[in-house]
C-alpha positions, 0 to 999 in steps of 0.5 A: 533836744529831747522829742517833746513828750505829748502830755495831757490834752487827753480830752481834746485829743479824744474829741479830735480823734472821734471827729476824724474817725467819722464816716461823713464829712466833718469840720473842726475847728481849733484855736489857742494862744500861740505856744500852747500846742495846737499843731501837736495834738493835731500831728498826734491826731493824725497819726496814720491818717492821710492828711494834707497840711497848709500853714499860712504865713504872718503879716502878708498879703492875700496875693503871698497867702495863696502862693504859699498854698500852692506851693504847698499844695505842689510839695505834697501833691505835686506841680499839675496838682497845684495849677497854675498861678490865680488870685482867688481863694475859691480857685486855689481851694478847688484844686484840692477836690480832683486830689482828694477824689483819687485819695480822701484826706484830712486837710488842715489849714493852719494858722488860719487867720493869717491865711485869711488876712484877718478877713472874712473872705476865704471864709465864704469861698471855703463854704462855698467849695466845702458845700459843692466840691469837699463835702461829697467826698466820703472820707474827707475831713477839714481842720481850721486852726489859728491862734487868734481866738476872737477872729476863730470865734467870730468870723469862723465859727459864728459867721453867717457862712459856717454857722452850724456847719462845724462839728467840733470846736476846740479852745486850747488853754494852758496846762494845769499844774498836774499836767505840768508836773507830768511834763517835768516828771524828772523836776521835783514838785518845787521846781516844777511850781517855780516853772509855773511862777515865770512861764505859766501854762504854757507848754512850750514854755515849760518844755524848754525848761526841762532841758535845765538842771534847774529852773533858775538855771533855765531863766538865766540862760533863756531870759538873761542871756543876750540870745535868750529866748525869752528876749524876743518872744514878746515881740513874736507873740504881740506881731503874731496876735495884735499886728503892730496896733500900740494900742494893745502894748499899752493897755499890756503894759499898765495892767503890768504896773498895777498888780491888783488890777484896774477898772477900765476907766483907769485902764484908759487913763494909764494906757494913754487910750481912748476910753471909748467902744474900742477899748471893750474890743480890745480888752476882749480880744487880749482876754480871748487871746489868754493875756488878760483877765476880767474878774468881778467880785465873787458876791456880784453876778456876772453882770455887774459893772464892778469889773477889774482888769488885770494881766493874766498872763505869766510870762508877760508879768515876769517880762514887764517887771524884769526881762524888758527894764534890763534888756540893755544890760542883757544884751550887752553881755557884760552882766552874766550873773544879772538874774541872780542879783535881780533875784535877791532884791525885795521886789523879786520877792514881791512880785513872785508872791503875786506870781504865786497868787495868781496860780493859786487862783488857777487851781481854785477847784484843787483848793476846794477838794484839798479843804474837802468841801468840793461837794458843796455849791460854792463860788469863787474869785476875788472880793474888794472894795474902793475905800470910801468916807465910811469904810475901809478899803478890802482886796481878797484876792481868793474867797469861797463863796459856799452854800452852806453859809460859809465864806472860805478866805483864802491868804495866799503867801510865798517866801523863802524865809519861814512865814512868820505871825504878821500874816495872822493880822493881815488875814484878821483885819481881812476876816474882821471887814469881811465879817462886818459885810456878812455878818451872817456868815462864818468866816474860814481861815486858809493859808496856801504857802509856798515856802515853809511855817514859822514854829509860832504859826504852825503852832498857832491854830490861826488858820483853819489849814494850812496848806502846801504849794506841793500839796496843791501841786500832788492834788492837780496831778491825780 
């Protein structure tokens, strides 16, 4: 397999670097969903710098934790170095201070969270030994990386023993789609699209895609073949974020059954969960973890309680709708050619259009300096409404809220067959309710198409522009 190509991240690499080049001693911290490339732009970083690395391991206890780290400790610094067996924190962490007094280094404990067992313990007794030991070693920098943003955030850097005491925090998210199309510089801009379709924003993902001569070709080796990939990757990355709680494979699962979102009552009642306080904390840890997103309607504060609920992340999507219901006939070997039958069917037609709205969604502010009103103040998102007795129900899944009076509706389609005319009165029923609502504003007509325009519709004037999944994707990468 090719080296992975460091693409992107130039910001958050520049960050890291000017923390490690600090002539004190300094603390950052690192976190993202797992497989979006932590550990590379920390390797990066450290590129002819000293550092010592520790990594914990998934699911054990805190007695396995340690042994790892002094087995660790032993691989880079020696036996003597790594002392004899203990089972405190502050005992193990201290025999860094002798090491990094003869050689100062950065220190980089990786998966943190599971070194932590998810508890705030080693937190304190590494503020204890960063205060009295580390910190007066010139030269000596400290690294915190995990992959569980909700316990980075809030038992690492807002806890009462580091507050105030990091420099530097780092959240990682996924790649845009002109990174992506920097690390697919050998696949044309369709392909790199279709990429973003199943596997999102996340660079590793998108890594082991390139090495496919095409992205439908690299579905069906990595998700439909019996050893595939993606099989088992739902697995690992819910073990990894969620330990084995039920809870949060369901909640996934009936955001995965109801594209357009739910509210969180209804999450509770399709998920089979209690509706109680600890639903709020597990949807905020799925949110924090990239998974889920929570989004309220684009004329509503952030306040409002009109806040749906819906499955944000790319892969879980294609997963729920066709890897897990075919898993049987994937494993058995015995249908080669699954993907390309499932592929054929209506459904998959329909869930790659909803695949495409959402990445229209993440590239909002493209959008914006495509239609060149990036300059006026204007806010963004979806906009509905429930049906009542006294008006119909409205689902925008893209709205332009500008300050200079103008609502920009946004219909987003992808097709193979050229898009024809019934899209001009799916978004005039939609700009007639919309208009009804604001009856002040001028409503503007965009369609993003992935795919090609009818002759009738191109020529119709319908729309205020159409505008080019390339396009978009040639906009995200200047």
């Amino acid at each position: 397999m090719p080296a992975i190509r460091f693409v992107g991240r130039a910001p958050e690499l520049e960050a890291l670097e000017g923390l490690l080049s600090r002539a004190g001693p300094a603390i950052g911290v690192i976190h993202g969903r797992r497989r979006i490339g932590k550990s590379l732009l920390i390797q990066k970083a450290l590129e002819g710098r000293r550092a010592l690395t520790f990594e914990g391991i998934e699911n054990r206890p805190k007695k396995d934790q340690i042994e790892t780290f002094r087995f660790q400790l032993a691989r880079q610094a020696g036996e003597r170095a790594a002392g004899a067996p203990t089972l405190s924190w502050g005992d193990a962490l201290c025999r860094l201070s002798p090491l990094l007094e003869r050689r100062p280094a950065c220190v980089v404990l990786d998966e943190f969270q599971w070194l932590a067992n998810y508890r705030r313990e080693i937190v304190s007794d590494l503020k204890m030994v960063w205060d009295q030991y580390l910190a007066k070693i010139a030269g000596v920098k400290l690294i915190l990386c995990g992959s569980i943003a909700s316990f980075m955030t809030t038992k690492v850097v807002r806890s009462s023993a580091l507050y105030g005491r990091t420099d530097l925090e780092l959240h990682l998210k996924g790649f845009d789609l002109g990174e992506a199309c920097e690390l697919l510089r050998d696949q044309g801009l369709d392909e790199v699209i279709e990429a973003c379709l199943y596997f999102g924003d996340v660079p590793k993902y998108l890594e082991l895609v390139r090495d496919y001569p095409s992205v439908r070709a690299a579905v069906s080796e990595l998700a439909f073949r019996e050893n595939g990939y993606f099989l088992g990757e739902y697995d690992r990355i819910f073990t990894g974020h969620f330990g084995r709680n039920p809870d949060f494979q369901k909640i996934v699962q009936a955001l995965a059954e109801s594209p357009e979102g739910l509210f969180r009552l209804q999450v509770a009642q399709r998920a089979g969960v209690d509706a109680g306080g600890g639903l709020s904390g597990k949807l905020a840890d799925l949110e924090a973890a990239g998974f889920v997103s929570s989004v309220v309607p684009v004329d509503k504060d952030e306040g409002s309680r009109l806040i749906k609920y819906q499955l944000d992340d790319a892969y879980l999507r294609f997963y729920f709708a066709f890897i897990r219901p075919n898993l049987k006939r994937i494993r058995s070997g015995a249908q080669p050619e699954l993907f390309a039958r499932l592929s054929q069917a209506g459904r998959f037609h329909a869930w790659r259009g909803k695949a495409f709205e959402r990445l229209c969604l993440r590239h909002a502010g493209r959008i914006a300096e495509i239609l060149g009103f990036s300059g006026i103040d204007f806010s963004f998102g979806p906009y509905f409404r429930a049906p009542s007795r006294d008006r119909e129900g409205l689902q925008i899944d893209l709205l332009f809220q500008r300050a200079d009076d103008v609502l920009t509706l946004c219909e987003m389609k992808c097709s193979v067959a050229p898009v024809g005319m019934k899209v001009v009165q799916e978004v005039e029923r939609k700009a007639e309710l919309l208009q009804r609502a604001f009856p002040s504003k001028t409503v503007q007509r965009v369609l993003v198409l992935h795919g090609e325009p009818s002759r009738d519709l191109a020529r119709s004037g319908a729309f205020y522009r159409i505008i080019r999944a390339a396009e978009l994707a040639r906009a995200a990468s200047r």
